[in-house]
mmCIF file of the N, C-alpha and C atoms, coordinates in Angstrom:
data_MODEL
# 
_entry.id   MODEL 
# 
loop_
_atom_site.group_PDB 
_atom_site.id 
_atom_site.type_symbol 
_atom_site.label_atom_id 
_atom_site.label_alt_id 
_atom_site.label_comp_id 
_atom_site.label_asym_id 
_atom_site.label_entity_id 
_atom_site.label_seq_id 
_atom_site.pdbx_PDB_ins_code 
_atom_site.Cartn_x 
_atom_site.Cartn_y 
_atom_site.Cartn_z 
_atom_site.occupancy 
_atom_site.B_iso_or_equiv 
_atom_site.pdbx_formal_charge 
_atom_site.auth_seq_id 
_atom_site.auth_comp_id 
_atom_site.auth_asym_id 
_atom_site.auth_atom_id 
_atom_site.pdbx_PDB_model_num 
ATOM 1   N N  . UNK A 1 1  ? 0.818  -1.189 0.000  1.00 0.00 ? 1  UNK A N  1 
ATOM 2   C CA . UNK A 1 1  ? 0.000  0.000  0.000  1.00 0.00 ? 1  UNK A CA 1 
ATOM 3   C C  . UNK A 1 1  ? 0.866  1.258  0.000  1.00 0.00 ? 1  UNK A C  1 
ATOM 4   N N  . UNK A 1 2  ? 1.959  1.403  0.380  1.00 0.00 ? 2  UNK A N  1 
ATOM 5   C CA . UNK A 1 2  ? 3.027  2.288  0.884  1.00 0.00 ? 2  UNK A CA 1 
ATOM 6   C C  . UNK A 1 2  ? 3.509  2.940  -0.416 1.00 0.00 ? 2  UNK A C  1 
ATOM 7   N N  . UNK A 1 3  ? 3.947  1.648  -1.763 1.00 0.00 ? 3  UNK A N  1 
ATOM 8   C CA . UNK A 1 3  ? 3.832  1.866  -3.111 1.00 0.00 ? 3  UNK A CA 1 
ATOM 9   C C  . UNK A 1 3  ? 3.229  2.484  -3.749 1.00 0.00 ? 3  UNK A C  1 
ATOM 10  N N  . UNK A 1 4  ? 1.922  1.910  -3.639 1.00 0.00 ? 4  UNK A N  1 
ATOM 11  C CA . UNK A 1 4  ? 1.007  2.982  -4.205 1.00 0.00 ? 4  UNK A CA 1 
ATOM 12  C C  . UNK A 1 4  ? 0.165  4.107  -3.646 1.00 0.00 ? 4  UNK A C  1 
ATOM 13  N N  . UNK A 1 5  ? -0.032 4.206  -2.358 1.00 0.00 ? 5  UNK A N  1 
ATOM 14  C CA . UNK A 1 5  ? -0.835 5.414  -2.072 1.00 0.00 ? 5  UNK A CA 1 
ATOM 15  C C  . UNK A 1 5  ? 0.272  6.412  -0.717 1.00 0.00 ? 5  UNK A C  1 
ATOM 16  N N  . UNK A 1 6  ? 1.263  6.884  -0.721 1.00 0.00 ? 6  UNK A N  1 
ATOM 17  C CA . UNK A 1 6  ? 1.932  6.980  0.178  1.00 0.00 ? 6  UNK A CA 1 
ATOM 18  C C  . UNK A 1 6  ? 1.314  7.816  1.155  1.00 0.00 ? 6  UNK A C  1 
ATOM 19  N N  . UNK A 1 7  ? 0.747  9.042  0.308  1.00 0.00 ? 7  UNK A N  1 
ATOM 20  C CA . UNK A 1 7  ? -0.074 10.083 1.346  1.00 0.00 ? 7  UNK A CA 1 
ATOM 21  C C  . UNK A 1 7  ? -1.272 9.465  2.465  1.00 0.00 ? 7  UNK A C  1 
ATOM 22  N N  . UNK A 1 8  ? -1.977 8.536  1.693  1.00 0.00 ? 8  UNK A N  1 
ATOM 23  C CA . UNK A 1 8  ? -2.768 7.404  2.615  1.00 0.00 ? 8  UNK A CA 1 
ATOM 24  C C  . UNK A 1 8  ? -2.552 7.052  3.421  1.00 0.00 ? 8  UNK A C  1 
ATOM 25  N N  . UNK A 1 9  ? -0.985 6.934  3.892  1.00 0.00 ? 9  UNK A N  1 
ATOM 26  C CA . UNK A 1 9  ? -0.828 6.089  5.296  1.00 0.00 ? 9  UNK A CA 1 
ATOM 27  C C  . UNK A 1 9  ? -0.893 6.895  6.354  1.00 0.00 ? 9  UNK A C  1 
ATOM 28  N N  . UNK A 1 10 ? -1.056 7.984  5.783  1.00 0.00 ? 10 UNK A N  1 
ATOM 29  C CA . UNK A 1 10 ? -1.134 9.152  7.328  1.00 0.00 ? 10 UNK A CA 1 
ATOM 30  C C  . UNK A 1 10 ? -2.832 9.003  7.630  1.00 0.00 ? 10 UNK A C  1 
ATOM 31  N N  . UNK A 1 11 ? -4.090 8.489  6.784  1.00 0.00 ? 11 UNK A N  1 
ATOM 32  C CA . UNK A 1 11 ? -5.285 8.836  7.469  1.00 0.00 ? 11 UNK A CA 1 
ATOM 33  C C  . UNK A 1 11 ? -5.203 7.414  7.933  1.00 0.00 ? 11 UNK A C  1 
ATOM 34  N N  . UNK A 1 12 ? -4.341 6.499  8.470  1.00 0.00 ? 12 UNK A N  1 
ATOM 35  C CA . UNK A 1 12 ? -4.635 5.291  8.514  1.00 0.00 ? 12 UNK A CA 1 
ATOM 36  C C  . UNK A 1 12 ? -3.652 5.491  10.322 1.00 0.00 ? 12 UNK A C  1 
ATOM 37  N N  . UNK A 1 13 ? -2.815 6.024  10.357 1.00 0.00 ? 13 UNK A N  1 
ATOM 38  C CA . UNK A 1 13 ? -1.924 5.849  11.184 1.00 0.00 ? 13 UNK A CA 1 
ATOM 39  C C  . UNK A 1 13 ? -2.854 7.754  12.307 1.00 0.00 ? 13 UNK A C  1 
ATOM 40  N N  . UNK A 1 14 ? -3.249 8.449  11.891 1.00 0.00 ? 14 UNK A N  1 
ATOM 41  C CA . UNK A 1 14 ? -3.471 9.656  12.173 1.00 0.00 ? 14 UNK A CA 1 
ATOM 42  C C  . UNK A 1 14 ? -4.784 9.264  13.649 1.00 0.00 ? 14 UNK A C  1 
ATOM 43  N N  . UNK A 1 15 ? -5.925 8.490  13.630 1.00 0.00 ? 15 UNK A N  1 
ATOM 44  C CA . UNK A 1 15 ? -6.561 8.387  14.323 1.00 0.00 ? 15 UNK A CA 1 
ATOM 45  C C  . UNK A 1 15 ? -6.451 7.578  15.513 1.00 0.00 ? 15 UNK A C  1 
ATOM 46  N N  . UNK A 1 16 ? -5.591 6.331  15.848 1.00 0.00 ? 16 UNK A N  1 
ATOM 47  C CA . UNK A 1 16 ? -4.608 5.871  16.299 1.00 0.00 ? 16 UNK A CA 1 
ATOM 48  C C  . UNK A 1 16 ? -3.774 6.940  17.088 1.00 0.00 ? 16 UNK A C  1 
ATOM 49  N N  . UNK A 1 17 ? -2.938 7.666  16.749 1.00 0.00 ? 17 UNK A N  1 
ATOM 50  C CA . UNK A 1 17 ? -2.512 8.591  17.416 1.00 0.00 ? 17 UNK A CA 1 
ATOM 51  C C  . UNK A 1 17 ? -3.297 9.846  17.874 1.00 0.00 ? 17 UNK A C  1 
ATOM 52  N N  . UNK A 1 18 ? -4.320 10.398 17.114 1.00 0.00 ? 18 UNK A N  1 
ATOM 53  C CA . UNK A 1 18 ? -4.809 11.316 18.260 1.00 0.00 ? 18 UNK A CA 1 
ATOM 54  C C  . UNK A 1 18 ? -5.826 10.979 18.958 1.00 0.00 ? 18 UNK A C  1 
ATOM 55  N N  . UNK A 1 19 ? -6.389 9.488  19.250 1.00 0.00 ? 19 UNK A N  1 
ATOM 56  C CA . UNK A 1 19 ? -7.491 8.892  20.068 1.00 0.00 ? 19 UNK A CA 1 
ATOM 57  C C  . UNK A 1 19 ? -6.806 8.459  20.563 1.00 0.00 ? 19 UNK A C  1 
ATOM 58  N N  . UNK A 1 20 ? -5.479 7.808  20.406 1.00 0.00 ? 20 UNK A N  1 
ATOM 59  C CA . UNK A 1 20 ? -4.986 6.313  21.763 1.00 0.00 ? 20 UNK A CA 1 
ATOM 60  C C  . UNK A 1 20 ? -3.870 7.665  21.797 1.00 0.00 ? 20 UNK A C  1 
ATOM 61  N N  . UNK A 1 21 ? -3.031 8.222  21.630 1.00 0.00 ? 21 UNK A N  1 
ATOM 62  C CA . UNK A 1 21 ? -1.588 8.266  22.255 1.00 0.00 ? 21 UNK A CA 1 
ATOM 63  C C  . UNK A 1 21 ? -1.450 9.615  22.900 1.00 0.00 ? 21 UNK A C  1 
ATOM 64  N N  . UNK A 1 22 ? -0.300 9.571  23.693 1.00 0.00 ? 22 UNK A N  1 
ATOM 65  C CA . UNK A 1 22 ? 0.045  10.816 24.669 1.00 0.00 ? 22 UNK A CA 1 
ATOM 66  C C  . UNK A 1 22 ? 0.996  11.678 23.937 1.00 0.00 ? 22 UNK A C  1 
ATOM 67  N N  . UNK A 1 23 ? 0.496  12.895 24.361 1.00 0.00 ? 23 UNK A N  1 
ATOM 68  C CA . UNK A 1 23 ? 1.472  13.862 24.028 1.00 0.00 ? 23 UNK A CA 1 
ATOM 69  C C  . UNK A 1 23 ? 3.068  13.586 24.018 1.00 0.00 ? 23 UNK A C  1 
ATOM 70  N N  . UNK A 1 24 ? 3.772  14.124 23.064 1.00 0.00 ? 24 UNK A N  1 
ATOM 71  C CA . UNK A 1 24 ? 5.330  13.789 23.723 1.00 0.00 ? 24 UNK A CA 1 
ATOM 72  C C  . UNK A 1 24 ? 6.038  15.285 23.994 1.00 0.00 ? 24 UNK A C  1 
ATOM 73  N N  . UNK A 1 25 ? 5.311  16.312 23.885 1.00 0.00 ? 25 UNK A N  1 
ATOM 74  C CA . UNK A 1 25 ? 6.086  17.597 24.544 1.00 0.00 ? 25 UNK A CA 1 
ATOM 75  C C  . UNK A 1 25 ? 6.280  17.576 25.784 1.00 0.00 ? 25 UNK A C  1 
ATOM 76  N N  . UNK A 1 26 ? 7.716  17.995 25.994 1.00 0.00 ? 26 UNK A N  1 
ATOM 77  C CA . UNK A 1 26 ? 8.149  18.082 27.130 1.00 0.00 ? 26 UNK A CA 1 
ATOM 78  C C  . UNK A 1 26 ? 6.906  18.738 28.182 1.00 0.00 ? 26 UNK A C  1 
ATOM 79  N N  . UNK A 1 27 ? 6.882  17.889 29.426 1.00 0.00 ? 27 UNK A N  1 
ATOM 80  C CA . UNK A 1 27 ? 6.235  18.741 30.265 1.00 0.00 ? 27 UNK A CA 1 
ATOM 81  C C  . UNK A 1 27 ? 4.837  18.728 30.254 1.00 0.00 ? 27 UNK A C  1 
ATOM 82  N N  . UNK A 1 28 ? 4.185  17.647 28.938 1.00 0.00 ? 28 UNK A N  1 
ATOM 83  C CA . UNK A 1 28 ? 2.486  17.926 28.738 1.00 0.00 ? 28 UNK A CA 1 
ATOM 84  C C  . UNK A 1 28 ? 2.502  16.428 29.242 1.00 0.00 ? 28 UNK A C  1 
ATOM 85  N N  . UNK A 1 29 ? 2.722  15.073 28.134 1.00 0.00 ? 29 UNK A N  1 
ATOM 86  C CA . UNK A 1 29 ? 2.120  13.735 28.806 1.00 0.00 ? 29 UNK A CA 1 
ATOM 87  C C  . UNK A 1 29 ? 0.634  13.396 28.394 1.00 0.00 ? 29 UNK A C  1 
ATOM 88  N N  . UNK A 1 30 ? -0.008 14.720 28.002 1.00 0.00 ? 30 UNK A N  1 
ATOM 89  C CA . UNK A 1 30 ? -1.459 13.612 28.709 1.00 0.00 ? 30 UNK A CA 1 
ATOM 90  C C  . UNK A 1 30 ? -2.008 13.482 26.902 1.00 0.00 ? 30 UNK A C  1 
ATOM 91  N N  . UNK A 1 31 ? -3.606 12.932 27.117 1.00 0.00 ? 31 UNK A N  1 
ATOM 92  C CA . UNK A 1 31 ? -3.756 11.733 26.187 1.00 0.00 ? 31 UNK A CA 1 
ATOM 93  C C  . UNK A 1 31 ? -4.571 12.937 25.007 1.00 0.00 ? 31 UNK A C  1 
ATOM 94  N N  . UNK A 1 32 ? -3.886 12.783 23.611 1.00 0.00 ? 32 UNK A N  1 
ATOM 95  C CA . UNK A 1 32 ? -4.101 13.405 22.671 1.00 0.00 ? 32 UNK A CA 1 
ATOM 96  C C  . UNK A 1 32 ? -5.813 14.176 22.250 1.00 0.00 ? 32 UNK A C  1 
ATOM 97  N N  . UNK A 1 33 ? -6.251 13.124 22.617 1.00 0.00 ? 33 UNK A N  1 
ATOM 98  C CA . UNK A 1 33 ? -7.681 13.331 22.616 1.00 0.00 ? 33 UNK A CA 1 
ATOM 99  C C  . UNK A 1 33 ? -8.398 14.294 23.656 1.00 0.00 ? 33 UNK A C  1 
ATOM 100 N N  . UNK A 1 34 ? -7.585 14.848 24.458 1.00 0.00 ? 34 UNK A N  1 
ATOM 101 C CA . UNK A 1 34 ? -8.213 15.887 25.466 1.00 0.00 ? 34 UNK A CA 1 
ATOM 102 C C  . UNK A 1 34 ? -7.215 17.065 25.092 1.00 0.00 ? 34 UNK A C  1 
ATOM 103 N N  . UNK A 1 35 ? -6.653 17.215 24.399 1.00 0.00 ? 35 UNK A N  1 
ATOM 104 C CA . UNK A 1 35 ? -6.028 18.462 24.055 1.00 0.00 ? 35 UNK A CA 1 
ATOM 105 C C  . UNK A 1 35 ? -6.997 19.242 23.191 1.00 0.00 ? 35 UNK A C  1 
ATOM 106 N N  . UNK A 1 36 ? -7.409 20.471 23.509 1.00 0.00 ? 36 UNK A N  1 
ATOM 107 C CA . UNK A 1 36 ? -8.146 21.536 22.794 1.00 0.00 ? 36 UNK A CA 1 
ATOM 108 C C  . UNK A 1 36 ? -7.608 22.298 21.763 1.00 0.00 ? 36 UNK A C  1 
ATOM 109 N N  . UNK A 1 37 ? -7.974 22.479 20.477 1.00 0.00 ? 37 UNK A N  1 
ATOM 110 C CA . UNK A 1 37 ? -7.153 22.933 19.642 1.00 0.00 ? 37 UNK A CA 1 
ATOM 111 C C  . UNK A 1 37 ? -5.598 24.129 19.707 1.00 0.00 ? 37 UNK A C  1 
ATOM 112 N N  . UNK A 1 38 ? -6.175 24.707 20.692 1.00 0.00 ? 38 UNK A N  1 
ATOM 113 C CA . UNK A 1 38 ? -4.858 25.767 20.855 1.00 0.00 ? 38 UNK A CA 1 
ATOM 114 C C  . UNK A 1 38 ? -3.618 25.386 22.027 1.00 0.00 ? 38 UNK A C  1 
ATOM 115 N N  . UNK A 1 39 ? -4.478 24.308 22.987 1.00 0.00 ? 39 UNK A N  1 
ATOM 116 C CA . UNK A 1 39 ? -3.731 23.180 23.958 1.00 0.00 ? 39 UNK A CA 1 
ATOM 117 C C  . UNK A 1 39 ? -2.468 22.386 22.782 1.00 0.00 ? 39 UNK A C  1 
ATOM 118 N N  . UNK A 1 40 ? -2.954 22.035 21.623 1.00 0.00 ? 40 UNK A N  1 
ATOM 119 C CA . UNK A 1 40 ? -2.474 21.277 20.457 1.00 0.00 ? 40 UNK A CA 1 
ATOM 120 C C  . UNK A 1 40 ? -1.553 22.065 19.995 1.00 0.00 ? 40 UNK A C  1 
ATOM 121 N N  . UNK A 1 41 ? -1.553 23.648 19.383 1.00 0.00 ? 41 UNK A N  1 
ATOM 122 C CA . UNK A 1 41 ? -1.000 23.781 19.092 1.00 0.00 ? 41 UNK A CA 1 
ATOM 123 C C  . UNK A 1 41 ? 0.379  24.498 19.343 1.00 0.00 ? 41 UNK A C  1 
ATOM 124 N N  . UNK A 1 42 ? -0.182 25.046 20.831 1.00 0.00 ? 42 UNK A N  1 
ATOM 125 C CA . UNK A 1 42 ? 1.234  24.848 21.916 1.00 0.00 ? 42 UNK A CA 1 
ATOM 126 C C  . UNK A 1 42 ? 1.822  23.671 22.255 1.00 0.00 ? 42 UNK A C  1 
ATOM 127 N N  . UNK A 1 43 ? 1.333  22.301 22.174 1.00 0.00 ? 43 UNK A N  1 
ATOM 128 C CA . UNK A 1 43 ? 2.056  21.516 22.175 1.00 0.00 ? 43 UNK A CA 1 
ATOM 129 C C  . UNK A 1 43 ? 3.280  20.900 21.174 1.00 0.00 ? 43 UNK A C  1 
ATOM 130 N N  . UNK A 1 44 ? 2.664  21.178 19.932 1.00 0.00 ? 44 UNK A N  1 
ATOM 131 C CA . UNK A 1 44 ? 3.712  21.233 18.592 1.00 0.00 ? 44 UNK A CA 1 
ATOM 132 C C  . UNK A 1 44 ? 4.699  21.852 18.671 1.00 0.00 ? 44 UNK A C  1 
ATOM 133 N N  . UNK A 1 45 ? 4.781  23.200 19.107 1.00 0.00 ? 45 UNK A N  1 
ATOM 134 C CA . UNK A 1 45 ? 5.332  23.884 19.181 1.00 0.00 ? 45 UNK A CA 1 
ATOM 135 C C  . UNK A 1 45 ? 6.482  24.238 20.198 1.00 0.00 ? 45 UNK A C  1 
ATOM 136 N N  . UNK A 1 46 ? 6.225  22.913 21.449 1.00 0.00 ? 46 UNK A N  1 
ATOM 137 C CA . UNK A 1 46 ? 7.310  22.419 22.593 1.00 0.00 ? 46 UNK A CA 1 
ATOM 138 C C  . UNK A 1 46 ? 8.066  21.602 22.159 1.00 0.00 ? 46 UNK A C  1 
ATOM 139 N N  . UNK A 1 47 ? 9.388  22.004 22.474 1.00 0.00 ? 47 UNK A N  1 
ATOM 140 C CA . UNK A 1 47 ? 10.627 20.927 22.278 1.00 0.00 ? 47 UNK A CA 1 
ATOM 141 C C  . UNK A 1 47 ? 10.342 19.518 22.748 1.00 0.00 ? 47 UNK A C  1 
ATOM 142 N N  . UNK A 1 48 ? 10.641 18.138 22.401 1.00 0.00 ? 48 UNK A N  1 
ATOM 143 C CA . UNK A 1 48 ? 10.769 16.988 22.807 1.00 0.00 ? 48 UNK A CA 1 
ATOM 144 C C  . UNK A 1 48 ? 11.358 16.992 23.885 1.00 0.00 ? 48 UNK A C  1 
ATOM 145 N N  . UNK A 1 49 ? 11.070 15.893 25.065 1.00 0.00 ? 49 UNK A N  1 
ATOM 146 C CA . UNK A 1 49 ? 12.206 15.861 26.055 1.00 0.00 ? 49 UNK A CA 1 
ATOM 147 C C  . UNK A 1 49 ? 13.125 14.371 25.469 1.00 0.00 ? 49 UNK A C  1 
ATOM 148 N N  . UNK A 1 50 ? 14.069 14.944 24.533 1.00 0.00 ? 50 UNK A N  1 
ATOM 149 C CA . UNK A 1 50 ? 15.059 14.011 23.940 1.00 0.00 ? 50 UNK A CA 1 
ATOM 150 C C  . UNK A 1 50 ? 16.814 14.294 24.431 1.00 0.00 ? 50 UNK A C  1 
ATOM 151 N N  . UNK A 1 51 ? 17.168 13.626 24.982 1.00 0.00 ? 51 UNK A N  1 
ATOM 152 C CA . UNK A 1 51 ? 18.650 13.662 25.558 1.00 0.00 ? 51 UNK A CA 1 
ATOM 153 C C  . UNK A 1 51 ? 19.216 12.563 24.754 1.00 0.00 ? 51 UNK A C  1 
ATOM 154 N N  . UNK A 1 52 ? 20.762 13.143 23.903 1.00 0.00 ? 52 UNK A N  1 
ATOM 155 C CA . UNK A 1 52 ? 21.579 12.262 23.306 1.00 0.00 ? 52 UNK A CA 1 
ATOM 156 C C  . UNK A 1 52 ? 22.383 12.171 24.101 1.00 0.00 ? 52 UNK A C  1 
ATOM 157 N N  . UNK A 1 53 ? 23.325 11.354 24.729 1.00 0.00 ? 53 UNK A N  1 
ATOM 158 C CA . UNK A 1 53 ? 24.446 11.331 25.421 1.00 0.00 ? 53 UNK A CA 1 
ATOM 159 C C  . UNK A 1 53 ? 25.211 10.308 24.024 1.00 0.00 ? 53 UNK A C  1 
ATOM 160 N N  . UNK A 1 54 ? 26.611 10.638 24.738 1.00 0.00 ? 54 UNK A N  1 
ATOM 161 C CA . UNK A 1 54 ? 27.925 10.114 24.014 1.00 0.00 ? 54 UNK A CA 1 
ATOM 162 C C  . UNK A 1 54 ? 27.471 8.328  23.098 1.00 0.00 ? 54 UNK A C  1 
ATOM 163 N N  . UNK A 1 55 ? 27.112 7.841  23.872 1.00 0.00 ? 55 UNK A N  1 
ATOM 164 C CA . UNK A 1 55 ? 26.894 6.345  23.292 1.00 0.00 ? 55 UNK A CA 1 
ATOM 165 C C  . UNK A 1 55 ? 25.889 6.510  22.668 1.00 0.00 ? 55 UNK A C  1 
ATOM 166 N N  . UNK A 1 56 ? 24.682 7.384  23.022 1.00 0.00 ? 56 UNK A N  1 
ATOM 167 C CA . UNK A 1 56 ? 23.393 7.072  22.229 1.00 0.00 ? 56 UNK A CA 1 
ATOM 168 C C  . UNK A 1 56 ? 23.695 8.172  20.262 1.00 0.00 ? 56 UNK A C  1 
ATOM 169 N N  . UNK A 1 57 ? 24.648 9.275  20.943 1.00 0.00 ? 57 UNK A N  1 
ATOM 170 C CA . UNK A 1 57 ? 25.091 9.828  19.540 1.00 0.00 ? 57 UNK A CA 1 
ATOM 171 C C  . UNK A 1 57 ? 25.833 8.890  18.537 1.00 0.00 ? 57 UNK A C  1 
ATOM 172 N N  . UNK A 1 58 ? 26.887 8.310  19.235 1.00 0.00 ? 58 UNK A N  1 
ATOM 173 C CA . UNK A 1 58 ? 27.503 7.335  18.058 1.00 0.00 ? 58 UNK A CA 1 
ATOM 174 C C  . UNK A 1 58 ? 26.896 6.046  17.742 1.00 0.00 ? 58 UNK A C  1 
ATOM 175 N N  . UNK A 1 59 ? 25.909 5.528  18.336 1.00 0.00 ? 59 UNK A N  1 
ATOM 176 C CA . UNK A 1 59 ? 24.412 4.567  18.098 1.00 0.00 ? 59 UNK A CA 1 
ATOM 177 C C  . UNK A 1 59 ? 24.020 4.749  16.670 1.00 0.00 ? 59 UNK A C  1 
ATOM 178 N N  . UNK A 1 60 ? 23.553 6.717  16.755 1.00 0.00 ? 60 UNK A N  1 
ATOM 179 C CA . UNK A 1 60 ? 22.948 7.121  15.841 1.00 0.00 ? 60 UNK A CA 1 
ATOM 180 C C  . UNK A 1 60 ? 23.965 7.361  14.379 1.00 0.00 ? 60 UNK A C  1 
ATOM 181 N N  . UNK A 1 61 ? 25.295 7.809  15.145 1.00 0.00 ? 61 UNK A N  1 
ATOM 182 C CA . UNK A 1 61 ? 26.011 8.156  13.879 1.00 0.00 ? 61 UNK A CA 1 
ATOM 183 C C  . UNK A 1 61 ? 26.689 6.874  12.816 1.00 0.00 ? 61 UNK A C  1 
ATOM 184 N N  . UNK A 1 62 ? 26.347 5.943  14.147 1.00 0.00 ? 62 UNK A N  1 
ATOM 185 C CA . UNK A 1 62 ? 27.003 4.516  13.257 1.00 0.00 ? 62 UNK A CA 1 
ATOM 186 C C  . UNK A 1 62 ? 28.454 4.618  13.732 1.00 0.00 ? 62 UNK A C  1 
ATOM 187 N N  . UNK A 1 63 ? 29.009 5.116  14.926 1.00 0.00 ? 63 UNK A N  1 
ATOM 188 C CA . UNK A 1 63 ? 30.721 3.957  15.228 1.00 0.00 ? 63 UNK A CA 1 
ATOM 189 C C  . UNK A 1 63 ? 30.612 4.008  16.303 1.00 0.00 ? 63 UNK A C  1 
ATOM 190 N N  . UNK A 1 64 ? 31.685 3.485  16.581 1.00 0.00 ? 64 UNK A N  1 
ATOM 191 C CA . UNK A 1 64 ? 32.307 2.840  18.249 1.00 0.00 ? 64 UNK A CA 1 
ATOM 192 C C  . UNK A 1 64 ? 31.891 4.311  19.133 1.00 0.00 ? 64 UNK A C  1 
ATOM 193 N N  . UNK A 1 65 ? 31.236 3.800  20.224 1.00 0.00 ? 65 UNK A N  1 
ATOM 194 C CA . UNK A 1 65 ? 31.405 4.840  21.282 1.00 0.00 ? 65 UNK A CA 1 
ATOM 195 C C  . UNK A 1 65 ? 32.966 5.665  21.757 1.00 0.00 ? 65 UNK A C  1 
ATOM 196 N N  . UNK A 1 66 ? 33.577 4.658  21.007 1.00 0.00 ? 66 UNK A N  1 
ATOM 197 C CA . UNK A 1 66 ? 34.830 5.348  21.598 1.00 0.00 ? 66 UNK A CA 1 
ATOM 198 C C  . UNK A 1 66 ? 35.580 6.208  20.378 1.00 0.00 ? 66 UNK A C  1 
ATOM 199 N N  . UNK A 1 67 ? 35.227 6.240  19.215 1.00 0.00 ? 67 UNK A N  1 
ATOM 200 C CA . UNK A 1 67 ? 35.634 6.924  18.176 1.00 0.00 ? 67 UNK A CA 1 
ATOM 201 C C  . UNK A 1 67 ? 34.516 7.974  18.352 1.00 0.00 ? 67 UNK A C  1 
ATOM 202 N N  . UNK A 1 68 ? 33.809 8.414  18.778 1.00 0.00 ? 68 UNK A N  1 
ATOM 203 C CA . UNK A 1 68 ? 32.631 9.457  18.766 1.00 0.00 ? 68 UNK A CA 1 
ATOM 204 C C  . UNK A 1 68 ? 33.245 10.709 19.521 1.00 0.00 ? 68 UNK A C  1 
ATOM 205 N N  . UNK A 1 69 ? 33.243 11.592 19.115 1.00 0.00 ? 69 UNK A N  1 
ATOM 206 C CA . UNK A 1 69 ? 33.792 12.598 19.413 1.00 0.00 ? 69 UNK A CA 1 
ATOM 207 C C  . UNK A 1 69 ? 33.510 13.143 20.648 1.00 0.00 ? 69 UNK A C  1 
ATOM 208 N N  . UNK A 1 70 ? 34.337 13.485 22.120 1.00 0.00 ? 70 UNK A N  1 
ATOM 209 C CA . UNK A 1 70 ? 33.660 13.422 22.969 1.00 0.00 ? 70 UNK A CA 1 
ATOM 210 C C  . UNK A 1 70 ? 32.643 14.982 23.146 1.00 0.00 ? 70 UNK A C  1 
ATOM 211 N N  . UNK A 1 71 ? 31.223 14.813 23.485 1.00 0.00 ? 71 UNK A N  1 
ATOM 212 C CA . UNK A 1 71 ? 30.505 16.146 23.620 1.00 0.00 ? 71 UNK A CA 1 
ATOM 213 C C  . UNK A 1 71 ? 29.766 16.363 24.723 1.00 0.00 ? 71 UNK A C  1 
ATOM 214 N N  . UNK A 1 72 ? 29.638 17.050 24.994 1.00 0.00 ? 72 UNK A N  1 
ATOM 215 C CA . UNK A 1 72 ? 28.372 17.657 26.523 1.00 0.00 ? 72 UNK A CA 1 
ATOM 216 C C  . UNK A 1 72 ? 26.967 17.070 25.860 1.00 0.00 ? 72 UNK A C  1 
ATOM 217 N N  . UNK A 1 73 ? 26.288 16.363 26.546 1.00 0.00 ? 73 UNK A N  1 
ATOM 218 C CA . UNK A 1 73 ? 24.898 15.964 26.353 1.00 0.00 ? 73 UNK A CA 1 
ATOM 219 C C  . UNK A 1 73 ? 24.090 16.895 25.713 1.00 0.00 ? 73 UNK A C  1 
ATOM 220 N N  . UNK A 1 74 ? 23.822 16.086 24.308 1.00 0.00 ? 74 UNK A N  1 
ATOM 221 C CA . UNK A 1 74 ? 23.087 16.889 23.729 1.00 0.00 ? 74 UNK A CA 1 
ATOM 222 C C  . UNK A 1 74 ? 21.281 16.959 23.936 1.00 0.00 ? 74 UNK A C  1 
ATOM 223 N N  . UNK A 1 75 ? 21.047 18.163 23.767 1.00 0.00 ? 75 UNK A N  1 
ATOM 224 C CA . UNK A 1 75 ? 18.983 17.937 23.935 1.00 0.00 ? 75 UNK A CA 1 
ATOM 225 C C  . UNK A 1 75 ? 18.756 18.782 22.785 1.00 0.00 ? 75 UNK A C  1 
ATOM 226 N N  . UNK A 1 76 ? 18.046 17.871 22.148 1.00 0.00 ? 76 UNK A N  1 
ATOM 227 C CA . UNK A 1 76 ? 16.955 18.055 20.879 1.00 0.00 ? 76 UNK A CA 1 
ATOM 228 C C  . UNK A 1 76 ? 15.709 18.591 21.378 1.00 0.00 ? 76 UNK A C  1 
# 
């Protein structure tokens, strides 16, 4: 289906997430379906609470934790 209708998979995957799932902005948590439109769109608009540290960056970059350049914890 992915082949042929790609834009499709968002009304398939879209209700699923705003009836079953929780917010992921930092600091909100609660369940998609009780957010009020302008609740929503301050939530978009909050950073993730995402922390890279040293091992989880070179995870992502693909080498050895120990070839990864050393950095201060990054937040996305």
């Amino acid at each position: 289906m992915a082949a042929h209708h790609p834009r499709l998979l968002g009304l398939l995957d879209w209700p699923a997430y705003r009836m079953l799932g929780r917010c992921w902005a930092e600091g909100c948590g609660r369940p998609m379906i009780l957010h009020t439109p302008w609740r929503l769109y301050d939530c978009e608009r909050t950073p993730m609470a995402i922390v890279l540290n040293q091992e989880r960056y070179a995870e992502l970059v693909g080498v050895d934790a120990d070839q990864a350049e050393p950095a201060a914890t990054i937040v996305v």
